[in-house]
C-alpha positions as CSV (number, residue, x, y, z in Angstrom):
1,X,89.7,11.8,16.1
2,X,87.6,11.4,19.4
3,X,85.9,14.0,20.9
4,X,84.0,12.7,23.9
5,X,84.2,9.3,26.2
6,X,82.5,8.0,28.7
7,X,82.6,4.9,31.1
8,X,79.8,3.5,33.1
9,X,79.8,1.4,35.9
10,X,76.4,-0.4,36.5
11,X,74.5,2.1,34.9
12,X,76.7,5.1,36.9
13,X,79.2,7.6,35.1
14,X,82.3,6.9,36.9
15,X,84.5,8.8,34.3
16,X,84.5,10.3,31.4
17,X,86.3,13.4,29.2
18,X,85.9,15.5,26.2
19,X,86.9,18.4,24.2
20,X,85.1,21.7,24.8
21,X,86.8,22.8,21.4
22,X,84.6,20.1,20.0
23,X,87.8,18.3,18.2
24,X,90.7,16.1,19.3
25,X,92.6,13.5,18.2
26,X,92.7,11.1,20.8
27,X,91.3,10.4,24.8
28,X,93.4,8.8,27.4
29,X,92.4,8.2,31.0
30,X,92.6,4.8,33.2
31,X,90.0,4.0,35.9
32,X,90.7,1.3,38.7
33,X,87.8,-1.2,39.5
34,X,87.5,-1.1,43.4
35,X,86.5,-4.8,43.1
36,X,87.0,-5.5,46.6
37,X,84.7,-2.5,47.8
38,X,81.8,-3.5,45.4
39,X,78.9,-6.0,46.1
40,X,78.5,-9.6,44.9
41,X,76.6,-10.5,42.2
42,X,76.9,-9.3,38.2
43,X,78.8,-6.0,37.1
44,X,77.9,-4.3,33.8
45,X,81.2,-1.7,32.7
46,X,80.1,0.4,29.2
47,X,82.3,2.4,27.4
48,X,81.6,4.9,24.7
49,X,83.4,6.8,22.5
50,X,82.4,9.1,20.0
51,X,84.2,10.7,17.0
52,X,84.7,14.4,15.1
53,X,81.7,13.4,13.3
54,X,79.3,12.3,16.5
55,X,79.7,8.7,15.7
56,X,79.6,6.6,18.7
57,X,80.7,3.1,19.7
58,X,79.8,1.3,22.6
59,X,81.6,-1.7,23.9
60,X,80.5,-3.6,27.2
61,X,82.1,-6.3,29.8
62,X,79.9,-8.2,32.2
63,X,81.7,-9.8,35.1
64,X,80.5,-11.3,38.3
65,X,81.7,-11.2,41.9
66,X,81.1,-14.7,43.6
67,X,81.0,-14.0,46.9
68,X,78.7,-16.0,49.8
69,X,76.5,-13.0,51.6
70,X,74.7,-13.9,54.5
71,X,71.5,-11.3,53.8
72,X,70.0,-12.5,57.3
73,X,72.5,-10.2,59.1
74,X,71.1,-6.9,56.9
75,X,67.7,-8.2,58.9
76,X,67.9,-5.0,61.9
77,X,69.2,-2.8,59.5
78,X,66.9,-2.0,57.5
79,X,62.8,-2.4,57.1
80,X,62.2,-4.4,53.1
81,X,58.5,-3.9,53.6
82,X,58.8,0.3,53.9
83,X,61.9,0.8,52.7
84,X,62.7,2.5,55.6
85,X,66.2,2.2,57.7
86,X,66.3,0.9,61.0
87,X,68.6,1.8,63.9
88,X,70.4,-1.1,64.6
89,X,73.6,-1.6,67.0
90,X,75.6,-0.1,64.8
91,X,73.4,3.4,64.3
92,X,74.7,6.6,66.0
93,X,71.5,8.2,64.8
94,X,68.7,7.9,62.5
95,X,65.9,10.2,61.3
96,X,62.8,9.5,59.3
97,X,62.4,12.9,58.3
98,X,58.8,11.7,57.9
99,X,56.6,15.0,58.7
100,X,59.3,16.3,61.4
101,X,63.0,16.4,62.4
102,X,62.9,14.4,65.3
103,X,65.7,11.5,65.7
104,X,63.9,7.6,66.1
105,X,64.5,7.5,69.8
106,X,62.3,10.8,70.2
107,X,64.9,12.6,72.2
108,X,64.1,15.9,71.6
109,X,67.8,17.4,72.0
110,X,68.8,15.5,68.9
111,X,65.4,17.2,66.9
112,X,66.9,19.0,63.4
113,X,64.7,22.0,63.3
114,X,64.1,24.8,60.3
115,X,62.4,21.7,58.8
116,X,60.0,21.5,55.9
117,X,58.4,18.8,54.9
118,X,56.9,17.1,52.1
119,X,54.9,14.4,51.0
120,X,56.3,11.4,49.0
121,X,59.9,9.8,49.9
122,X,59.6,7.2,52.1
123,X,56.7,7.7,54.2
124,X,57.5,11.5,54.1
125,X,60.5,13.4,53.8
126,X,62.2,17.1,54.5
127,X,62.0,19.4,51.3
128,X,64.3,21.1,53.0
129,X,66.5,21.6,56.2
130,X,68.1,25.1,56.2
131,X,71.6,25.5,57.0
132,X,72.7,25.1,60.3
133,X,75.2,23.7,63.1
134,X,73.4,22.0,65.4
135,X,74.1,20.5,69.4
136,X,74.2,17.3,68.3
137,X,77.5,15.7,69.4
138,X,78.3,12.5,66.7
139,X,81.0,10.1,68.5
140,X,83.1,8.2,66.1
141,X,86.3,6.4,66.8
142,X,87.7,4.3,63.8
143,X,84.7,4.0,61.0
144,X,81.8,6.0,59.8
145,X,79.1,5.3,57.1
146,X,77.1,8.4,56.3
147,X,73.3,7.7,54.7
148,X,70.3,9.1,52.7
149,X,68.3,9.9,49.9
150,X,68.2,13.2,47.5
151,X,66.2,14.0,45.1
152,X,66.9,14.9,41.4
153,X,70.1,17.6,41.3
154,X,69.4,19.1,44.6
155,X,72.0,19.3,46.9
156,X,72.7,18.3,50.6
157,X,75.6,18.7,53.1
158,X,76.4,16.6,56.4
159,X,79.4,16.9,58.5
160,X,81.4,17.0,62.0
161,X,83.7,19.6,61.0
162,X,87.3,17.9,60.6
163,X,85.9,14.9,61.1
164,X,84.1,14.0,58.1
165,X,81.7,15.9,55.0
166,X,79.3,14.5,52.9
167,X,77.9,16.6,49.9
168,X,75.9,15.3,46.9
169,X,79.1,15.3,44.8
170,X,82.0,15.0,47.3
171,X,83.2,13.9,50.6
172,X,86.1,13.8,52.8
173,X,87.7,12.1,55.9
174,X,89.9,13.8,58.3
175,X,92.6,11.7,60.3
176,X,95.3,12.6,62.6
177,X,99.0,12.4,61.3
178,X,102.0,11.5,63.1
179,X,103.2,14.9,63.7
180,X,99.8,14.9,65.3
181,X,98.5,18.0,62.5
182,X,95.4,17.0,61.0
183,X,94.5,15.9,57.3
184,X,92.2,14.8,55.2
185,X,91.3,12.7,52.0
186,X,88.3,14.0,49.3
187,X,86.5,12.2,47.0
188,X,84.5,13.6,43.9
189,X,82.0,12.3,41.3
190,X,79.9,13.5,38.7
191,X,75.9,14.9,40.1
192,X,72.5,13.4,38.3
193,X,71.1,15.2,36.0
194,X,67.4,13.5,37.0
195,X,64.7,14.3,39.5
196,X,64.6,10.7,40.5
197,X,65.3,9.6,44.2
198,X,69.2,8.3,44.7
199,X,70.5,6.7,47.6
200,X,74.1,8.2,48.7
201,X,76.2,6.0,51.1
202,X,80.0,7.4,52.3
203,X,82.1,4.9,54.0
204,X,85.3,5.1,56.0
205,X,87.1,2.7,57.9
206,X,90.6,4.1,58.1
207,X,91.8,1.5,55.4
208,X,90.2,3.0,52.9
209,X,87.1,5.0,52.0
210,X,84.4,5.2,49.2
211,X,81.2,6.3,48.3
212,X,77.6,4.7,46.4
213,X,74.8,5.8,44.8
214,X,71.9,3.5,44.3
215,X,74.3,0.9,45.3
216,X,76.9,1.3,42.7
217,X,80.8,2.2,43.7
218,X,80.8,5.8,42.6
219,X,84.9,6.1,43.5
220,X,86.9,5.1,46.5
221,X,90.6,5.5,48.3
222,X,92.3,2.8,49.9
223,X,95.8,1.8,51.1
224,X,95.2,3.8,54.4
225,X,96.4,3.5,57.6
226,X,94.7,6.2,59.6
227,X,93.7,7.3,62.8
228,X,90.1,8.9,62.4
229,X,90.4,12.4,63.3
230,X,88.1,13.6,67.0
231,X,87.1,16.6,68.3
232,X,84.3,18.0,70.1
233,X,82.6,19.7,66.9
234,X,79.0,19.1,66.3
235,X,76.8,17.7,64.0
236,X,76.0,20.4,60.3
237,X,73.1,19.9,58.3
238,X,71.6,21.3,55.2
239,X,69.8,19.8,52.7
240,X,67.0,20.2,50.0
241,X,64.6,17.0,49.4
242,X,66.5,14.1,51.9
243,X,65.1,11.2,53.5
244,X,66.3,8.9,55.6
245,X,69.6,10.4,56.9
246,X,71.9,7.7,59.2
247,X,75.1,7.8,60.6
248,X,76.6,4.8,61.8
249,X,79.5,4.3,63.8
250,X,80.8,1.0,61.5
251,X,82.0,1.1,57.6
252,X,78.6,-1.4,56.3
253,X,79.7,-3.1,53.6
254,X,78.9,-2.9,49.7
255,X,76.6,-6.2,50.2
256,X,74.6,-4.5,52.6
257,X,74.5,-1.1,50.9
258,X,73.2,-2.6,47.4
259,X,70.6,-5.6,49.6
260,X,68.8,-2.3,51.2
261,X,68.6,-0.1,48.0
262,X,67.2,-2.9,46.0
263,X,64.3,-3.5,48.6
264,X,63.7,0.1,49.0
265,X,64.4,1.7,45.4
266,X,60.0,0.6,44.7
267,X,59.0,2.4,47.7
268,X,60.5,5.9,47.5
269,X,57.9,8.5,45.8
């Protein structure tokens, strides 16, 4: 007679089910670990379950990924003293969102304007950028990783139309087929119900694509072989409450995802 289940993934519901009728007799639902898309180190997976009478049972696995990381290569990527991101060689474009919209190289074509902002984050942050498209042409070829902070349940929303979109619970890739239409793959996961800070990473590398908060493999795709999807559509933003928004033109890697979330998750107010 179970009602309710839920599995946890480092500390991060990455599935779960229940009855709304508030009875069943049984739960069934498989999840796939995405072991090769997750950082080294030790994994925690919890499962709960709880019955008619709101009984619950917990059981937990700890497993570890051995894996050599070199953290000396995260070095221009990202700033362990301020918790800030860094544009590296690998960075399209990066902005602060500190007490304006301008982008790190101060060129004032890539500003994001109807900005508010507000003080906390990482050194600042934009309580909110109203919906807009914007000039800013993003050039991807074959891989993207899309970056930044939210707080609590608000919600945010950066794309290239047909080429990629990020919300706070889902994103998709867009790649060209052989019959040379368009389409596109979609990811979903469950929001926070918190008004802590979360870092959101997507990922996409025309193999496969996934998505992170706080480090932590939310869900993923893989088995691809895609062509990423181009086209002369500019950059969308709208948010509520985001720092540190990048977009890089390489997939970074689970290792370097969790290494910079762990040196910044003490410095974001």
């Amino acid at each position: 007679n179970l009602t309710q289940y839920e599995l946890c993934l480092d500390g991060e519901k990455v599935s779960g089910s229940e009855y709304s009728s508030g009875w069943g007799r049984s739960l069934s639902s498989s999840y796939t670990i995405g072991l090769a898309y997750m950082s080294a180190g030790e994994h925690i997976i919890k499962a709960t379950f709880w019955d008619i009478a709101g009984n619950a049972t917990t059981k937990t696995v700890t497993f570890t990924i051995n894996r050599t990381v070199n953290t000396s290569a995260f070095a221009t990527a990202f700033d362990s003293e301020s918790g800030q991101l860094l544009k590296d060689s690998n960075t399209v474009y990066l902005w602060h969102l500190d007490s304006d919209g301008n982008e790190v190289d101060g060129n004032s074509s890539l500003k994001l304007s109807s900005y508010s902002a507000g003080t906390g984050g990482l050194g600042g942050y934009a309580s909110s950028l109203y919906p807009y498209s914007t000039s800013i042409p993003v050039e991807l070829t074959d891989a993207f990783t899309i970056e930044c902070w939210q707080k609590g349940t608000n919600s945010f929303n950066v794309k290239k139309s047909a080429v990629f979109s990020f919300w706070s619970t889902s994103a998709s890739s867009y790649y060209s087929t052989a019959s040379g239409s368009v389409s596109n793959n979609n990811l979903g996961w469950a929001s926070v119900s918190d008004d802590n800070w979360h870092f959101y990473s997507f990922v996409y590398n025309g193999s496969y694509m996934a998505v992170y908060r706080d480090g932590v493999l939310l869900c993923y795709q893989d088995g691809f072989s895609q062509t990423l999807n181009t086209n002369d559509n500019t950059l969308y933003v709208s948010a509520t409450n985001i720092d540190e928004l990048r977009i890089s033109n390489v997939a970074r890697s689970a290792d370097e995802i969790a290494a910079y979330y762990n040196a910044a998750k003490d410095k974001i107010q």
